[in-house]
N, CA, C and O atoms as CSV, one atom per row, in Angstrom:
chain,resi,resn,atom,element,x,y,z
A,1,UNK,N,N,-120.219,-82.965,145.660
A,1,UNK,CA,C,-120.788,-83.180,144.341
A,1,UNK,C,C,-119.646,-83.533,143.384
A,1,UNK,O,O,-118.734,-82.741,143.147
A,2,UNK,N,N,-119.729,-84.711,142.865
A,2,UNK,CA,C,-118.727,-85.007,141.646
A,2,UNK,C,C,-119.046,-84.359,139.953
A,2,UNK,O,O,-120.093,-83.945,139.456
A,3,UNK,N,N,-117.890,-84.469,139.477
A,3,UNK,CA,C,-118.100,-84.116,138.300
A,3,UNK,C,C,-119.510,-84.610,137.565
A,3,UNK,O,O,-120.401,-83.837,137.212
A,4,UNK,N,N,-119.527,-85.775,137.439
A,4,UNK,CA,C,-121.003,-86.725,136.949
A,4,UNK,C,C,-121.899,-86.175,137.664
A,4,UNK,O,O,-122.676,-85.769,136.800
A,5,UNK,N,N,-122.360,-85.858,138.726
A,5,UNK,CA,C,-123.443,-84.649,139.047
A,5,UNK,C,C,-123.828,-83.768,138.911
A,5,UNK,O,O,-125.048,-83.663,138.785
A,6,UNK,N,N,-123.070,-82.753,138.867
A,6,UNK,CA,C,-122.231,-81.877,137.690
A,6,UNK,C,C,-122.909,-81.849,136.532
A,6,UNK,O,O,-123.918,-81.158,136.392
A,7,UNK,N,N,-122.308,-82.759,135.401
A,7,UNK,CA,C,-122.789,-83.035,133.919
A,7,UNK,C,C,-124.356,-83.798,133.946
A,7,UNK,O,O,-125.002,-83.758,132.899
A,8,UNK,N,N,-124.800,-84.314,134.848
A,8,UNK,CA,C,-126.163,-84.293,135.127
A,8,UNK,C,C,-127.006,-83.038,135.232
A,8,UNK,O,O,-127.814,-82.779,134.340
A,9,UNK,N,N,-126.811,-82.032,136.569
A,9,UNK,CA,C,-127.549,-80.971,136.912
A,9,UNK,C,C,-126.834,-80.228,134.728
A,9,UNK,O,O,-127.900,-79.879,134.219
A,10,UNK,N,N,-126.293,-80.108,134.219
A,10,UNK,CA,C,-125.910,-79.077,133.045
A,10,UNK,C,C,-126.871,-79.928,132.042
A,10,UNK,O,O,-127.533,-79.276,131.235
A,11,UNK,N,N,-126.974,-81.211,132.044
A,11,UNK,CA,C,-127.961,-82.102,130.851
A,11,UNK,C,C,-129.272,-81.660,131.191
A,11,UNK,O,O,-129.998,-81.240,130.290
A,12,UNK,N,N,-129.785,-81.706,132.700
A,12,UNK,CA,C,-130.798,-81.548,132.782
A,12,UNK,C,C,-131.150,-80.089,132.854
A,12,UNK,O,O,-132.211,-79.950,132.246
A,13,UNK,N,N,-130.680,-78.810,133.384
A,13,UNK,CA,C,-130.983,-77.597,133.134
A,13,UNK,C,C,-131.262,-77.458,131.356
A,13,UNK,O,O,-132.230,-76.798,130.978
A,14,UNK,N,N,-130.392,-78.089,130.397
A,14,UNK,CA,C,-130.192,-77.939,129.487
A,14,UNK,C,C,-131.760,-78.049,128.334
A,14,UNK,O,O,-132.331,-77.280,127.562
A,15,UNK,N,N,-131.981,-79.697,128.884
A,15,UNK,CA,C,-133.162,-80.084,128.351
A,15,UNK,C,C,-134.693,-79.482,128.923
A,15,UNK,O,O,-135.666,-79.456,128.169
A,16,UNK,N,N,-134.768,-78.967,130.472
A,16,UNK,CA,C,-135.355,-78.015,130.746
A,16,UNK,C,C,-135.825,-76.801,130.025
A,16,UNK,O,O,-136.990,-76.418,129.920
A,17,UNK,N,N,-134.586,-76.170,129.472
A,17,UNK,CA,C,-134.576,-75.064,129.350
A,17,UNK,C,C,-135.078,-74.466,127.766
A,17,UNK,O,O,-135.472,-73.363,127.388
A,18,UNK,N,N,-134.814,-75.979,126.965
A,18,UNK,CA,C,-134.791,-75.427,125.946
A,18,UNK,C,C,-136.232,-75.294,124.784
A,18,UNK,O,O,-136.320,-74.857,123.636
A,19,UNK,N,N,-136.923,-75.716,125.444
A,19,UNK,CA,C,-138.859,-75.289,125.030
A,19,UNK,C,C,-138.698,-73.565,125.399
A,19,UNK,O,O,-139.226,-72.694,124.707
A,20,UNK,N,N,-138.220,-73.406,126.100
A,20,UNK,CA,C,-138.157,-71.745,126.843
A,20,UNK,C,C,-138.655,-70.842,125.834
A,20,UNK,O,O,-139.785,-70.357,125.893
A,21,UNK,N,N,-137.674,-70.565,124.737
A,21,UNK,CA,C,-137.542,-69.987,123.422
A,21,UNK,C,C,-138.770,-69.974,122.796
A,21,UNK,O,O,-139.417,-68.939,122.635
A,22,UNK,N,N,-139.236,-71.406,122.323
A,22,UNK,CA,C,-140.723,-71.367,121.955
A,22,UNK,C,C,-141.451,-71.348,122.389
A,22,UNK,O,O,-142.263,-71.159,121.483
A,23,UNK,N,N,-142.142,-71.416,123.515
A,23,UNK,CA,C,-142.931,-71.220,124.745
A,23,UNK,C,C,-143.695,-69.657,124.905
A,23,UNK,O,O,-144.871,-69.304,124.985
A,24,UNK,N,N,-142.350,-68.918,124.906
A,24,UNK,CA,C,-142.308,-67.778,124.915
A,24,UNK,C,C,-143.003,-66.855,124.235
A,24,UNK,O,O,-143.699,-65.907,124.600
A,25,UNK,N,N,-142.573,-67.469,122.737
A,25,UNK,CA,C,-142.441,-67.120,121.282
A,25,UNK,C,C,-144.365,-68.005,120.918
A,25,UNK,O,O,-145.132,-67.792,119.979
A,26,UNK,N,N,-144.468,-68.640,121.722
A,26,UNK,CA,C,-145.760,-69.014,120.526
A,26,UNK,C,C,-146.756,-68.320,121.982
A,26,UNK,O,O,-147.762,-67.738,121.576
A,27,UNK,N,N,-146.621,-68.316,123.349
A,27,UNK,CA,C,-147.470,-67.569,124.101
A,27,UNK,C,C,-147.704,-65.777,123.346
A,27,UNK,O,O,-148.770,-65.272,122.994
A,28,UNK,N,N,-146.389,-65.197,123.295
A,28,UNK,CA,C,-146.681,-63.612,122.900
A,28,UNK,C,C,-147.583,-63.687,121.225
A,28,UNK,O,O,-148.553,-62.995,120.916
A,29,UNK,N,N,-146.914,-64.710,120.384
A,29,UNK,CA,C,-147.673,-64.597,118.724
A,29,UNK,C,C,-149.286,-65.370,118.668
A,29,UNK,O,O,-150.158,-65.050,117.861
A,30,UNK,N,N,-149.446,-66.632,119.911
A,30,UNK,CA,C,-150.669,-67.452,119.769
A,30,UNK,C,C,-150.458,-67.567,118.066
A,30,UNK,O,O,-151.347,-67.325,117.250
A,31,UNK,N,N,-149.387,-67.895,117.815
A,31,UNK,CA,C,-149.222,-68.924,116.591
A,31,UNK,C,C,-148.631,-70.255,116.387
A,31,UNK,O,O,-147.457,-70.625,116.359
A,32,UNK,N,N,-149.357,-70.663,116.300
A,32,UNK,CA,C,-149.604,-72.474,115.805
A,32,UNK,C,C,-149.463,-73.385,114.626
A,32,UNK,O,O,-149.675,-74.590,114.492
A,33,UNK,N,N,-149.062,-72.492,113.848
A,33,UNK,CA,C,-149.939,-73.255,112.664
A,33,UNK,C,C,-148.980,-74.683,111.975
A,33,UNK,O,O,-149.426,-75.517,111.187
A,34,UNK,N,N,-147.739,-74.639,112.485
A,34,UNK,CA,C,-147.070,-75.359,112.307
A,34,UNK,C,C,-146.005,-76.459,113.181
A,34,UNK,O,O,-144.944,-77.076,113.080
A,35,UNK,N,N,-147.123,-76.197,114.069
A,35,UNK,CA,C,-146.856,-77.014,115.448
A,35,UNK,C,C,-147.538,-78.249,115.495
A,35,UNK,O,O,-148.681,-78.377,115.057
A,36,UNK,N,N,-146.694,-79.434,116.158
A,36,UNK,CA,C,-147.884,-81.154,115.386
A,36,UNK,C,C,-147.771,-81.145,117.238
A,36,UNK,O,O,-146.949,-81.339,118.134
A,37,UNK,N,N,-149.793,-80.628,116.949
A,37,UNK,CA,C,-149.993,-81.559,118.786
A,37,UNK,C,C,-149.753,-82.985,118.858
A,37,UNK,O,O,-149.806,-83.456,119.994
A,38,UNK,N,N,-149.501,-83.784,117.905
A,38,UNK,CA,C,-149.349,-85.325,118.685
A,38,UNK,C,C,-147.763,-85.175,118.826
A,38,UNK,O,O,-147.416,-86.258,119.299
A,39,UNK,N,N,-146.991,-84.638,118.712
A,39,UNK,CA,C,-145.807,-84.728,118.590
A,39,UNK,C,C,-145.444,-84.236,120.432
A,39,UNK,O,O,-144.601,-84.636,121.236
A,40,UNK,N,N,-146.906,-82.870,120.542
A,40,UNK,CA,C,-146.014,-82.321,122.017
A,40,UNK,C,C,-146.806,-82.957,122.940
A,40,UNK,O,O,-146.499,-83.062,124.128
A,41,UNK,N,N,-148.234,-83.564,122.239
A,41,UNK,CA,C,-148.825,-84.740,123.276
A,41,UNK,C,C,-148.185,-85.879,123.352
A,41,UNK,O,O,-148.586,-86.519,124.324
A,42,UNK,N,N,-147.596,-86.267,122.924
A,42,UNK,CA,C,-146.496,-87.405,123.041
A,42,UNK,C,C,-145.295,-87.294,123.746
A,42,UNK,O,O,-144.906,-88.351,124.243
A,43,UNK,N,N,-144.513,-86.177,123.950
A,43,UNK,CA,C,-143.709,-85.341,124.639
A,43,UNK,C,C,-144.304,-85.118,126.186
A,43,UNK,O,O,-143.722,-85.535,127.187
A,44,UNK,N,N,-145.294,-84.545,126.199
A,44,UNK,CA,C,-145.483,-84.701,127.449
A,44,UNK,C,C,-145.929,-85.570,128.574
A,44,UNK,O,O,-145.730,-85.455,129.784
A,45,UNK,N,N,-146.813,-86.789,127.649
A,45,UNK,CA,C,-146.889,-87.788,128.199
A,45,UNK,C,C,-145.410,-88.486,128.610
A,45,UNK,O,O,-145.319,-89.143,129.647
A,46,UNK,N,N,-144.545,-88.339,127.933
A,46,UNK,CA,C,-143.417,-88.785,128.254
A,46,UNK,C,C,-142.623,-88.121,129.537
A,46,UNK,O,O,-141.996,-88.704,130.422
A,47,UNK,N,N,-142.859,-86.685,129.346
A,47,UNK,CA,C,-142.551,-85.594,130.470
A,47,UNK,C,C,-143.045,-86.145,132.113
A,47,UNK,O,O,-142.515,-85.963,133.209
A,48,UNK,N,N,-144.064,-86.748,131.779
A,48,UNK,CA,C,-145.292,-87.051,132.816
A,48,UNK,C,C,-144.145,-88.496,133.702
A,48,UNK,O,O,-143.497,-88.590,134.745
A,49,UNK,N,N,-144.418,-89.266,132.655
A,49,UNK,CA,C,-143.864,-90.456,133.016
A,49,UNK,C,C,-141.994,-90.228,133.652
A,49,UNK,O,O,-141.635,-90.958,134.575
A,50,UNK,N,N,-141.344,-89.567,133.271
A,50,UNK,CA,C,-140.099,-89.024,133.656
A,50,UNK,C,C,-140.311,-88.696,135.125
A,50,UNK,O,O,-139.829,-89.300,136.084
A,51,UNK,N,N,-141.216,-87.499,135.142
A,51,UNK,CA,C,-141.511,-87.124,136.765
A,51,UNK,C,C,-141.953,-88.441,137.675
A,51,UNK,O,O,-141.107,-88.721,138.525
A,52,UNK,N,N,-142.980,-89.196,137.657
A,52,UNK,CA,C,-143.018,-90.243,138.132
A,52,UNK,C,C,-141.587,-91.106,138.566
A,52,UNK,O,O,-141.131,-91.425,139.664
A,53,UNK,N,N,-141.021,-91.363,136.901
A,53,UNK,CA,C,-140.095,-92.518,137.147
A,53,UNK,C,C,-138.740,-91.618,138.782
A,53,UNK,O,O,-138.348,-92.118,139.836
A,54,UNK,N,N,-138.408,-89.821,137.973
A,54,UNK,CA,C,-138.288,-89.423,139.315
A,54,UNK,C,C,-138.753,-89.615,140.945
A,54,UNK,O,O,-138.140,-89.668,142.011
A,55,UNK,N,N,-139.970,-89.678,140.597
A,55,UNK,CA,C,-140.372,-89.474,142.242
A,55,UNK,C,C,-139.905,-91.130,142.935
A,55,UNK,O,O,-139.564,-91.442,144.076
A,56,UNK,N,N,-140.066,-91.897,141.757
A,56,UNK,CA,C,-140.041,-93.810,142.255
A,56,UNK,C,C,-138.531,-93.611,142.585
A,56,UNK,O,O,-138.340,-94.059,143.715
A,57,UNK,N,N,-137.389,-93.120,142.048
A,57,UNK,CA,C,-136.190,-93.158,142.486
A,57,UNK,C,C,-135.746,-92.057,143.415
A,57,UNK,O,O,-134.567,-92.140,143.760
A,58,UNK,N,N,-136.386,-91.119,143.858
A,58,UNK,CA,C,-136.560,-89.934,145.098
A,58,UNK,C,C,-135.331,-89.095,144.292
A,58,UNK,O,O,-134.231,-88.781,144.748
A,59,UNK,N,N,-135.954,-88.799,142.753
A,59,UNK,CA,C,-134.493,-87.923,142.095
A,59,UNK,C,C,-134.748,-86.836,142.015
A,59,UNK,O,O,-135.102,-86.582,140.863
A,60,UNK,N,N,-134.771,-85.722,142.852
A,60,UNK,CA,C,-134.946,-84.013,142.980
A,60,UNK,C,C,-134.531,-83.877,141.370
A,60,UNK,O,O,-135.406,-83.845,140.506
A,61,UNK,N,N,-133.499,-83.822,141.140
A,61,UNK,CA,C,-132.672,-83.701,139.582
A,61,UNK,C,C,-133.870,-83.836,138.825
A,61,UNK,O,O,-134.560,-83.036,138.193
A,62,UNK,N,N,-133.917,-84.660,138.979
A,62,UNK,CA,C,-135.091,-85.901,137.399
A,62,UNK,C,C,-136.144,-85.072,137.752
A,62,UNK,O,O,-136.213,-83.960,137.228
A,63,UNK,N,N,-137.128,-85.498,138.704
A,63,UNK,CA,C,-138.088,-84.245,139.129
A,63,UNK,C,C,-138.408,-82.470,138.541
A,63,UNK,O,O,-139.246,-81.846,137.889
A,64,UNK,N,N,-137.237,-82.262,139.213
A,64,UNK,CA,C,-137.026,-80.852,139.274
A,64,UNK,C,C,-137.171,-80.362,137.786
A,64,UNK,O,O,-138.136,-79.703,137.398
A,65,UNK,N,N,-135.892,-80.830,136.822
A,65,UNK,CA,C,-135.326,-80.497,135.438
A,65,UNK,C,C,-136.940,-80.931,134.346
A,65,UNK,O,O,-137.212,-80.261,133.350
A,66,UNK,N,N,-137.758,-82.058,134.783
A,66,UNK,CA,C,-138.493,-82.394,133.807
A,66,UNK,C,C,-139.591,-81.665,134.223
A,66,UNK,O,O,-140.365,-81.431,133.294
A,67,UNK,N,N,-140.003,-81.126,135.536
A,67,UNK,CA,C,-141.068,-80.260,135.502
A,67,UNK,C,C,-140.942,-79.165,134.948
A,67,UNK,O,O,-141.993,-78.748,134.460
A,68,UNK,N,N,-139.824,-78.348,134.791
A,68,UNK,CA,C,-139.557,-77.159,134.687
A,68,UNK,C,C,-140.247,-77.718,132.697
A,68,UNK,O,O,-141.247,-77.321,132.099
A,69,UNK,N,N,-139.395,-78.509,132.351
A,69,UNK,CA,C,-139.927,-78.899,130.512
A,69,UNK,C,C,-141.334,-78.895,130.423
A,69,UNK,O,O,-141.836,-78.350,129.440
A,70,UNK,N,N,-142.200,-79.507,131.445
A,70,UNK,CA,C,-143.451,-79.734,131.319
A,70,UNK,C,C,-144.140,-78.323,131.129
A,70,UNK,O,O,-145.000,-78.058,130.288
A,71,UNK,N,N,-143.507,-77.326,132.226
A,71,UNK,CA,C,-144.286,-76.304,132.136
A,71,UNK,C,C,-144.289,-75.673,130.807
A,71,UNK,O,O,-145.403,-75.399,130.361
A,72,UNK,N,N,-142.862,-75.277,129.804
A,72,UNK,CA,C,-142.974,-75.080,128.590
A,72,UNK,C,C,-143.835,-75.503,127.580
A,72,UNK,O,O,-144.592,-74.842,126.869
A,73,UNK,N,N,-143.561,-76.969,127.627
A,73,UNK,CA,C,-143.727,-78.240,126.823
A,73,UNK,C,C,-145.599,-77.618,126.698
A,73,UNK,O,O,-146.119,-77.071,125.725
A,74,UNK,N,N,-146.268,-77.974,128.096
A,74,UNK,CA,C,-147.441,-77.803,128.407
A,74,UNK,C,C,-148.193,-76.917,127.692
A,74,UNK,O,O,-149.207,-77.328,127.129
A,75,UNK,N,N,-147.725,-75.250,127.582
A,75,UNK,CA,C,-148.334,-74.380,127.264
A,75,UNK,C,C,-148.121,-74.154,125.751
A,75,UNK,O,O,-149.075,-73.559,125.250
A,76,UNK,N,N,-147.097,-74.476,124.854
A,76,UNK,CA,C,-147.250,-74.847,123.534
A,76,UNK,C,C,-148.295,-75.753,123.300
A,76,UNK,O,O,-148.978,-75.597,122.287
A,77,UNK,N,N,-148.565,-76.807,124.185
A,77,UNK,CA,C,-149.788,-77.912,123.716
A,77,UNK,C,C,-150.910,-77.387,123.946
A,77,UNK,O,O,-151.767,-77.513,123.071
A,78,UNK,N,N,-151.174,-76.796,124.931
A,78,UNK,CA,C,-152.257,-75.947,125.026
A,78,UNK,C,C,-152.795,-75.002,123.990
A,78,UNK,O,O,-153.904,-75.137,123.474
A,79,UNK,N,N,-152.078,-74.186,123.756
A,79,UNK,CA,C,-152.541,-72.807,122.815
A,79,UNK,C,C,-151.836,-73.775,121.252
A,79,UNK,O,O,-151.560,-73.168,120.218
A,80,UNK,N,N,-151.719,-74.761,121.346
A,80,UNK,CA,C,-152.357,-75.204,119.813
A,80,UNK,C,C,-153.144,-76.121,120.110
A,80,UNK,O,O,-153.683,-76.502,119.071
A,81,UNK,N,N,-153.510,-76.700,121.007
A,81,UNK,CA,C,-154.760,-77.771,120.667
A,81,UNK,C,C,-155.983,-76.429,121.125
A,81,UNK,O,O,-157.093,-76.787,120.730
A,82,UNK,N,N,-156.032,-75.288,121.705
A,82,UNK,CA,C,-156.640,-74.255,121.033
A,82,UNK,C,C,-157.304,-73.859,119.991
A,82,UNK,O,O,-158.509,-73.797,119.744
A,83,UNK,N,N,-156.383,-73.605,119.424
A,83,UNK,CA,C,-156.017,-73.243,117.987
A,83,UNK,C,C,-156.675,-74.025,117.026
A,83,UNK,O,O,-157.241,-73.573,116.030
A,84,UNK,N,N,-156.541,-75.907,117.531
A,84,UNK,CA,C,-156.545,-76.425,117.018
A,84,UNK,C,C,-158.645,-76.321,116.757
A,84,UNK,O,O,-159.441,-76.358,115.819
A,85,UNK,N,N,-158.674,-76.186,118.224
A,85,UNK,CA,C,-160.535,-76.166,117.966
A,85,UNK,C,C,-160.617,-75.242,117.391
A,85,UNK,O,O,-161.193,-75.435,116.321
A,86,UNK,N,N,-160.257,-74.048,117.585
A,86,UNK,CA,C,-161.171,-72.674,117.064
A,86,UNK,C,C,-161.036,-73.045,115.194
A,86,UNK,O,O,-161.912,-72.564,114.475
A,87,UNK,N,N,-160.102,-73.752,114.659
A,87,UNK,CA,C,-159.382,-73.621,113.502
A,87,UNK,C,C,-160.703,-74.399,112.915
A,87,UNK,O,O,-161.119,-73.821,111.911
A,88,UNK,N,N,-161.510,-75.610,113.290
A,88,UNK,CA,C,-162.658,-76.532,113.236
A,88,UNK,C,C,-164.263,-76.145,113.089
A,88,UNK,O,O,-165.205,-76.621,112.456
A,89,UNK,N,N,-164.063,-74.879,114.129
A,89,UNK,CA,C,-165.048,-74.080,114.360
A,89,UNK,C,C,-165.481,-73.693,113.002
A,89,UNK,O,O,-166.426,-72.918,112.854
């Protein structure tokens, strides 16, 4: 493994990792109120397309690092487009 693999696997743990915090934080509060779903529906569609463009280049890395985001990414979009119905109701 070279250095540039290296600073790859640390970019991508990095960008993985860092929904973590809020993820966390808006699963335990189920608070929303200042969260823009087109912003994390747009995000994850992008998330989506990353994994793909991974799988077309057989990149475990690319794969791996952007699913781990999705799963964060995911459950903030969820429990506010939630939110977002009950708030309509």
């Amino acid at each position: 493994m070279n250095i540039f693999e290296i600073i790859g696997y640390i970019a991508g743990l990095s960008v993985a990792v860092c929904f973590l915090p809020q993820s966390i934080k808006t699963i335990r509060t189920q608070k929303t109120d200042d969260i823009s779903l087109l912003s994390y529906f747009i995000y994850n569609i992008g998330i989506i397309c990353w994994i793909i463009y991974g799988w077309y280049l057989n990149s475990l890395q690319m794969m791996l690092f952007n699913a781990i985001s999705l799963v964060s990414s995911l459950s903030i979009f969820i429990i506010t487009l939630k939110n977002k119905i009950r708030q309509m109701r």
